[in-house]
N, C-alpha and C positions, 0 to 999 in steps of 0.2 A: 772539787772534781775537775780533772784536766780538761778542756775544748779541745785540746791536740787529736787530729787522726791519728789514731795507733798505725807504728810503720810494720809496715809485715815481715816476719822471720826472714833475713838473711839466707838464702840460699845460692850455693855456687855451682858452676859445670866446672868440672878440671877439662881443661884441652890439653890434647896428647902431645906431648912435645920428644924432641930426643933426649937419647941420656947425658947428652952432654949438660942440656940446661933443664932435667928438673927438679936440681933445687931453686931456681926461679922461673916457677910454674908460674902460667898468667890465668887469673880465673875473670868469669862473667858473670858477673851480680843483677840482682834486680836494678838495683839503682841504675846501672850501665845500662840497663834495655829501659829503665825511662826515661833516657838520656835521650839515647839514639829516637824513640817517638818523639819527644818532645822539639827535634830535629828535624826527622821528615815531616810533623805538622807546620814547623816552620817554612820548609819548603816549600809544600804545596799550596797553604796560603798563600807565599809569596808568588809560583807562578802558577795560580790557578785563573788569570786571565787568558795566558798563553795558554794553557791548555784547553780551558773553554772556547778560547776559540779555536783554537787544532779541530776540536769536537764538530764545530757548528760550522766550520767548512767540510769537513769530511759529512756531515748532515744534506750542506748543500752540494756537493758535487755526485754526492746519490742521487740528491731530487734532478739535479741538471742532468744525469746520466740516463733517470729512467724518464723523461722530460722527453728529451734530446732523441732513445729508443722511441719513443711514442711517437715520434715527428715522422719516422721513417718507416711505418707499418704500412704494406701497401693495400688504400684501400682501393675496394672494387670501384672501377669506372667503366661507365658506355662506351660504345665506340664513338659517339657524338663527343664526350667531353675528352677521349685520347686526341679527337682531332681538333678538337679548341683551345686544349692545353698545349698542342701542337703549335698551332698555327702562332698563341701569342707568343711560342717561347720565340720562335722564328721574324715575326716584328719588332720583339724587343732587342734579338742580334741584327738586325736589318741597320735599325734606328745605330744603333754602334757601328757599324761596319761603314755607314756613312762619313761618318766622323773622323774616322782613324784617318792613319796618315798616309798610310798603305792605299787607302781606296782614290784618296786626293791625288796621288802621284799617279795612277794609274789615270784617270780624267783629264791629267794636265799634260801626261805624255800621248795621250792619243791627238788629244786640241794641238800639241805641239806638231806632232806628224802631218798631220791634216794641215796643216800651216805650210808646212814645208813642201805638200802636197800642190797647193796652193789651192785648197779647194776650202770652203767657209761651213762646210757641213759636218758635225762629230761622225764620227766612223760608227758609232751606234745608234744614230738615228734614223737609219734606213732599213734597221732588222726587222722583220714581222716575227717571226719566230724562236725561239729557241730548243735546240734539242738539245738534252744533259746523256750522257754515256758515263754510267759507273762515277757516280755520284755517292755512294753507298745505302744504307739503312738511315734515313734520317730522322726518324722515327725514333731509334734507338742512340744513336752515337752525335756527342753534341760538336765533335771535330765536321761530322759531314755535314749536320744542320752549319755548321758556319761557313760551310764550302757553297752551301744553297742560298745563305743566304745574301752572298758576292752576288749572284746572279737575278736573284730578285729585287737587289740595290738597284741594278742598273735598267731592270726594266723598268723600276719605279722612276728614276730619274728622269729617265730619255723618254716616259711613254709610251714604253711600246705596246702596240694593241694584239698584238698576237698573244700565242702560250705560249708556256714553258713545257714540254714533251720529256719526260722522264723516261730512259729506256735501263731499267735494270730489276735485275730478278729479285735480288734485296730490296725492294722497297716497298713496303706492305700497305703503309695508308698512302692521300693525300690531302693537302690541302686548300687552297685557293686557285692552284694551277691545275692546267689536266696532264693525266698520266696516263702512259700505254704501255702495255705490258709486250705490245709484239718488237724485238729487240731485232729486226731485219734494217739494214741501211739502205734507203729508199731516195733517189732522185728529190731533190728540191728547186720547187717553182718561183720560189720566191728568195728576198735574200735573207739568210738564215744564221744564224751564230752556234756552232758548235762550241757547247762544254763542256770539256773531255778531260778533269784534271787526272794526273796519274791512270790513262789507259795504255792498256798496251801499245807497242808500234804498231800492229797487224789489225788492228781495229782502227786507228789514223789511216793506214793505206786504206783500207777499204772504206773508209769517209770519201776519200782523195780521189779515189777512182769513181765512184756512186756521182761524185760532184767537177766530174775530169774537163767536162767540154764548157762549161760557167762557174773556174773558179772563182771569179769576180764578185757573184753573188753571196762566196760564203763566208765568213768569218770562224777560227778554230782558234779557242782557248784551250791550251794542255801545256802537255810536256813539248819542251824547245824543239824547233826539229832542226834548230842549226846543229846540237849536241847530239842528235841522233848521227847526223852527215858528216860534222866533228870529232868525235869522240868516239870510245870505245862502244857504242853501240853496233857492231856490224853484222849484217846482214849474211844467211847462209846463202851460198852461193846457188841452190835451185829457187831459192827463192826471190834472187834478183829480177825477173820480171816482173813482179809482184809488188817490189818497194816503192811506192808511190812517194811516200816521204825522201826515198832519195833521186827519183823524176825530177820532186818537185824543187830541188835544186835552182835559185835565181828565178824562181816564178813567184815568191812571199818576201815581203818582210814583217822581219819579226821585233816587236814590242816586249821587253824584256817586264816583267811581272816586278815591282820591287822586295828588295827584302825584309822587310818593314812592320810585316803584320804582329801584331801583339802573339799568336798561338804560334810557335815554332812547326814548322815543316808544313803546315797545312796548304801553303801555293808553294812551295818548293819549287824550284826549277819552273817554274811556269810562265808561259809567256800567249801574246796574242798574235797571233799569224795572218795578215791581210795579202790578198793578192790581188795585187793594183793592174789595169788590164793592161797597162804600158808596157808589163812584164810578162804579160801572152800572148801577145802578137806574133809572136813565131812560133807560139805552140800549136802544132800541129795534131789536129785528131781526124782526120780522113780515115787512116789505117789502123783499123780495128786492132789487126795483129800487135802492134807493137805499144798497147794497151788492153792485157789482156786482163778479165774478169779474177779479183786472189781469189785462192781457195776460201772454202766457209770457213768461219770461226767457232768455236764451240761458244755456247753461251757464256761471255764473259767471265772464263778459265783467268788463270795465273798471263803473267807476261809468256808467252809463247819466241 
């Protein structure tokens, strides 16, 4: 009696061919279909590593994806821990902003001024105060937390014992400093450092004038106002009594902001603006008239 596996009956499919060729018709036998398996078993032994692993990344790039969604599910926090998560995200740009190379140019070009001034004092170690104008949401947008926290560099650096005085509508918490919510431009008694990046012009005049009879005492960080005096910035004609930024024509000099900083556009154009008294000695403010009060401002509207 044979051992042989009996082979199974021969069976074929005709495929349609045209009439030109079918007297040689091609048929497809069993034997040909255990051909072609015995083929693709080859195959995929041979790349069934490659495809296990295909598998077993597409396994982990799920887990990394639903992972990764988990990370960003917001959960509920206090107002206590908004203001703690706050404050360290703002010491840990602080502690950078120190560092760069942008903040170093800006330290070495004031010590340079003051040099030439001939006086041995930093231009920032006589501020008590600081008032911020349109600073934005810094709560929410990490461009304006990095614009704050230039200014809490320097207060850390130099000392100074005042606050920092936030005056804008967008700003809903705080943190280490104090904030006022009333956004009126008020006389200053003491010497004061305005920072004003990106405000409008007509919010600078009205700095200008509030602080007209002791500009000595104030310092204003913003936008250039040689470019305002310069350049296409000009002013509508009923509102030339008013332009304080172009009064103040050779009564400042201006500290040009480097351009340096790692985040593009965030000091743009910006510079520091001192007015040395040497340069107001013939300013004259006896006559009320030709220093007259600008119109109000709306609450920190668009550039007007």
């Amino acid at each position: 009696m044979s051992n042989q596996t009996p082979t199974p009956p021969s069976t074929s499919v005709q495929l349609k061919t045209n009439s030109k060729t079918n007297n040689n018709s091609n048929t497809y036998t069993s034997k040909d279909a255990e051909k072609n398996h015995q083929i693709k078993q080859e195959y995929l032994k041979k790349n069934s590593n490659t495809i296990s692993s295909n598998s077993n990344n597409n396994v982990l790039s799920s887990n990394n994806r639903s992972k990764k969604s988990k990370l960003y599910v917001s959960q509920p926090q206090t107002e206590q821990e908004r203001i703690d998560k706050l404050y360290n995200q703002l010491i840990d740009l602080q502690k950078k902003m120190i560092e760069t190379k942008f903040f170093k140019e800006i330290i070495e070009n004031q010590v340079n001024y003051k040099q030439e001034q001939q006086t041995n004092n930093s231009i920032f170690t006589n501020i008590h105060d600081i008032v911020c104008y349109g600073i934005g949401d810094f709560s929410e947008s990490k461009k304006c937390l990095e614009q704050l926290s230039f200014i809490t560099s320097l207060k850390s650096l130099y000392n100074i014992t005042g606050s920092i005085y936030i005056y804008d509508p967008n700003v809903k918490r705080k943190a280490s400093f104090q904030q006022n919510d009333n956004h009126d431009t008020t006389k200053q008694n003491y010497y004061t450092l305005f920072y004003m990046p990106f405000c409008g012009r007509k919010l600078y005049d009205n700095v200008l004038w509030s602080n007209w009879n002791d500009l000595s005492r104030i310092l204003i960080i913003g936008n250039s106002f040689n470019q305002y005096i310069d350049s296409i910035h000009s002013v509508e004609k009923d509102y030339l009594p008013y332009s304080y930024t172009s009064k103040s024509i050779n009564l400042f000099d201006e500290l040009e902001f480097p351009n340096t900083y790692p985040t593009p556009y965030i000091f743009h154009q910006t510079s520091l603006h001192i007015f040395p008294k040497s340069k107001l000695l013939n300013l004259t403010t006896t006559n009320q008239q030709d220093y007259p009060e600008p119109p109000p401002l709306p609450p920190f509207g668009p550039e007007l």
